[in-house]
N, C-alpha and C positions, 0 to 999 in steps of 0.2 A: 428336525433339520440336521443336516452330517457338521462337519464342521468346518464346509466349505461356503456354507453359507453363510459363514458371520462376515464371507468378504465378498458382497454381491458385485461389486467390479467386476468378479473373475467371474461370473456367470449371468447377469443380468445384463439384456441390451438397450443400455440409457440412451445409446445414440443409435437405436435402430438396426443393431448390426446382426440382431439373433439371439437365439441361443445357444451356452455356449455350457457343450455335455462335459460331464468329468472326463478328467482324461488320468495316464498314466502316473501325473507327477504329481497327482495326491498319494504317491505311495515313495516317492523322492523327496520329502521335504527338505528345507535348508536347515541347516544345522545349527544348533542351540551355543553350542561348546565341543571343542576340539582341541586334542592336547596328540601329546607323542609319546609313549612308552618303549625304550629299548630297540630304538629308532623306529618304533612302527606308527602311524599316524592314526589316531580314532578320531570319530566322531558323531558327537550326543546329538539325535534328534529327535521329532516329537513323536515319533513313532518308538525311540528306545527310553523314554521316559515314561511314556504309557505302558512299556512291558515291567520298567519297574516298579510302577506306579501297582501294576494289577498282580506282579508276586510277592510285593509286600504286603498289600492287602489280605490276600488267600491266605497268606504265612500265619498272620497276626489274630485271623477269625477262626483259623484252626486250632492253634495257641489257646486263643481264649478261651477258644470250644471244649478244651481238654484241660484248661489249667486246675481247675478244681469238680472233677468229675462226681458226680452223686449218682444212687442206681437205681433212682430216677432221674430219669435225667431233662435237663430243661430242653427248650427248642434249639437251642445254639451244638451243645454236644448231641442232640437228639438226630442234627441234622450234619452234622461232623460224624459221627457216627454209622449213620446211615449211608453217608458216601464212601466211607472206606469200607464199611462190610458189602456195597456195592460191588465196588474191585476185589474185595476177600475173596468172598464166596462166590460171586457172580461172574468175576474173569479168571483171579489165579485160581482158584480151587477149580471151577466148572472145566476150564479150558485146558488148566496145567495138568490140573489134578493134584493128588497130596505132594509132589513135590513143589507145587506153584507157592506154597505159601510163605517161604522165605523173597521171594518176588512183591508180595504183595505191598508192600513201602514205598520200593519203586514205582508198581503202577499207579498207585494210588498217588505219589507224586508229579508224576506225569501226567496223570487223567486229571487233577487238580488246576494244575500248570498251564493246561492247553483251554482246560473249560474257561478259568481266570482273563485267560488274553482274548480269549474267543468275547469271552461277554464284553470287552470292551470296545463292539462292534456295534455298541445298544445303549451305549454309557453315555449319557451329554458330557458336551466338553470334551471327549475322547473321540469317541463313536468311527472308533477304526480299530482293526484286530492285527496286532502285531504277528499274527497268524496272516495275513495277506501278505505279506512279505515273503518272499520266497526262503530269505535265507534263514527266516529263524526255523519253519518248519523242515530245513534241511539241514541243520544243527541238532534237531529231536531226532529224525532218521539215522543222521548218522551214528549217534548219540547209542541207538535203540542196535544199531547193525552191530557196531563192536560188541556192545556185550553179550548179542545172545550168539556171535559169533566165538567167543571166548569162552560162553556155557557150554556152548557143544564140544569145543575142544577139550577144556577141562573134563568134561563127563563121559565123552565118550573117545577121546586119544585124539589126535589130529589124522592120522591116519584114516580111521575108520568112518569121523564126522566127514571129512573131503570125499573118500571113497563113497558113501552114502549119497552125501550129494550130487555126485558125478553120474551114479551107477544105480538109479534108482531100483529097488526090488522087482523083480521077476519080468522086469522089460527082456525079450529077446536080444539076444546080443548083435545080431544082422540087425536090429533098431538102435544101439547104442550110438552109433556114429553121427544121428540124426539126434538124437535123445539129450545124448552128455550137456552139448555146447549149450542149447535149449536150458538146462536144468543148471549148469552152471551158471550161465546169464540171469536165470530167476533167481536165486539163492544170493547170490553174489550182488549182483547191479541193479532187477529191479525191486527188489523187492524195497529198499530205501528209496528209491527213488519215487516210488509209487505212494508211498507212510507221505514221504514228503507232499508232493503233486495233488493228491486227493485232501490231505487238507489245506494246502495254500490255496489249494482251485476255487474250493466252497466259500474260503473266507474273500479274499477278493473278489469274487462273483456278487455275493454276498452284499457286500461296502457299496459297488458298481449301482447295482439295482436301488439299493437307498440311497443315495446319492442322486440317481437319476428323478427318483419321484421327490424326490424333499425339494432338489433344486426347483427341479418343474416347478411344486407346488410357487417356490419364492419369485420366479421369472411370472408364471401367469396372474399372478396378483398383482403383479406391478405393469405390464405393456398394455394396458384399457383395458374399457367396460367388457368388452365381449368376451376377453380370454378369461376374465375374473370366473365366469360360467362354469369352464374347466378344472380350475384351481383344485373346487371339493374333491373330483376325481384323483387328481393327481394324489392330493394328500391321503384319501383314502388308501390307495395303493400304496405309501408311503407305511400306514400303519398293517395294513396286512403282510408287508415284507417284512416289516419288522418284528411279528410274530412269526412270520416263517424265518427269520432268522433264529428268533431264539432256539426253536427247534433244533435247526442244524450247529447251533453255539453244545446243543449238549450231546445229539447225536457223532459230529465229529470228531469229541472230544471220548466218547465213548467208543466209536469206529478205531480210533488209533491204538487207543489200550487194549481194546481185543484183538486188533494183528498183531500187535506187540507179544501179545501172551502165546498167541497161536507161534508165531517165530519161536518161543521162549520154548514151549512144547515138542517143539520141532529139534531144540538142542538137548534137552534136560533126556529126553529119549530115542534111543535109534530106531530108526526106519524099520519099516514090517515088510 
């Protein structure tokens, strides 16, 4: 069940009226606490307590994972371990190459970060990814644009990283005028855009679809004998999303830190 179903009001029809699918404002909830810092207004809801809820967690299993390291190592560093020489070797190293490996902190915090929020799309009591959210996944975009915008500048002059991107190698220069703007717009605008979009997509989509079958499941158990029939169905599909969700909780999570790296390669060396 998501955790829209602990208030069957909103989805269940006592008085005949339907069903009634999720909609947008499972991703607007009302807000917990609300304060004003330096006249700016915030506010806490149950969607930014589940984000802290799932980086404190990550933080504290890593912690633990590492705090007393032996070279045997138990399941907990074994498996700590094995996720960061995942991002070591298998993103900054494969993707960078040898200069990826000062990166590798980063992504491995990042690729941590996003897996954490993402699994809490499968968590009872949570069971929504503060990854459906447009804006947090457009905070990690932007996040990812500055710095490997700043790497390329630093390593290869401002000059020559903008001229690179402008001017890609060996294009025809009677193609340039069609080329630039094209290759500017990618570099620049979609490329964050995209880091964003591709993972807010999954995860929302994601939330949607269980949502859809868990409700179902609770609506056909409850309006008579005949729909009851149905119910198994629904709930079945309920569990098979939910393993295709896992999937996509690590695959995305994985998809992000490897464009990341790929961008990161793209500054760290000039163009051929």
């Amino acid at each position: 069940m998501t955790s829209s179903a602990l208030a069957l009001s909103d989805v269940l029809a006592a008085n005949g009226e339907g069903f009634e699918p999720p909609s947008i404002n499972e991703f607007y909830p009302e807000p917990i606490a609300s304060f004003s810092l330096l006249g700016v207004d915030f506010e806490i809801t149950r969607i930014t307590l589940i984000m802290w809820i799932a980086t404190l967690v990550i933080g504290a299993l890593l912690v633990a994972a590492v705090r007393r390291p032996t070279i045997v190592p138990g399941k907990m560093q074994w498996l700590a371990e094995s996720g960061y020489s995942l991002v070591r070797d298998g993103i900054a190293r494969d993707v960078i190459g040898p200069k990826g490996l000062p990166f590798a902190p980063f992504l491995a915090s990042l690729f941590f970060f996003i897996l954490a929020n993402n699994a809490m799309s499968i968590i009872p009591l949570a069971q929504i990814s503060p990854n459906s959210k447009f804006a947090i996944p457009l905070v990690l975009a932007i996040m990812c644009w500055v710095l490997y915008n700043y790497i390329g500048i630093r390593e290869q002059g401002a000059a020559k990283y903008f001229k690179d991107a402008a001017i890609p190698p060996g294009v025809p220069k009677a193609a340039l005028i069609l080329v630039t703007p094209i290759e500017l717009l990618q570099v620049f605008v979609i490329r964050p855009f995209t880091l964003a979009v591709r993972l807010f997509a999954n995860m929302f989509a994601g939330h949607m679809l269980l949502a859809v079958f868990s409700l179902g499941t609770a609506y056909l158990l409850t309006v008579g004998n005949f729909s009851i029939i149905f119910a198994p169905f629904s709930f079945a599909m309920a569990l098979v999303m939910t393993f295709f969700e896992l999937l996509v909780i690590v695959l995305q999570a994985y998809v992000f830190t490897v464009l990341m790296a790929t961008y990161l390669n793209g500054a760290v060396e000039p163009a051929h």
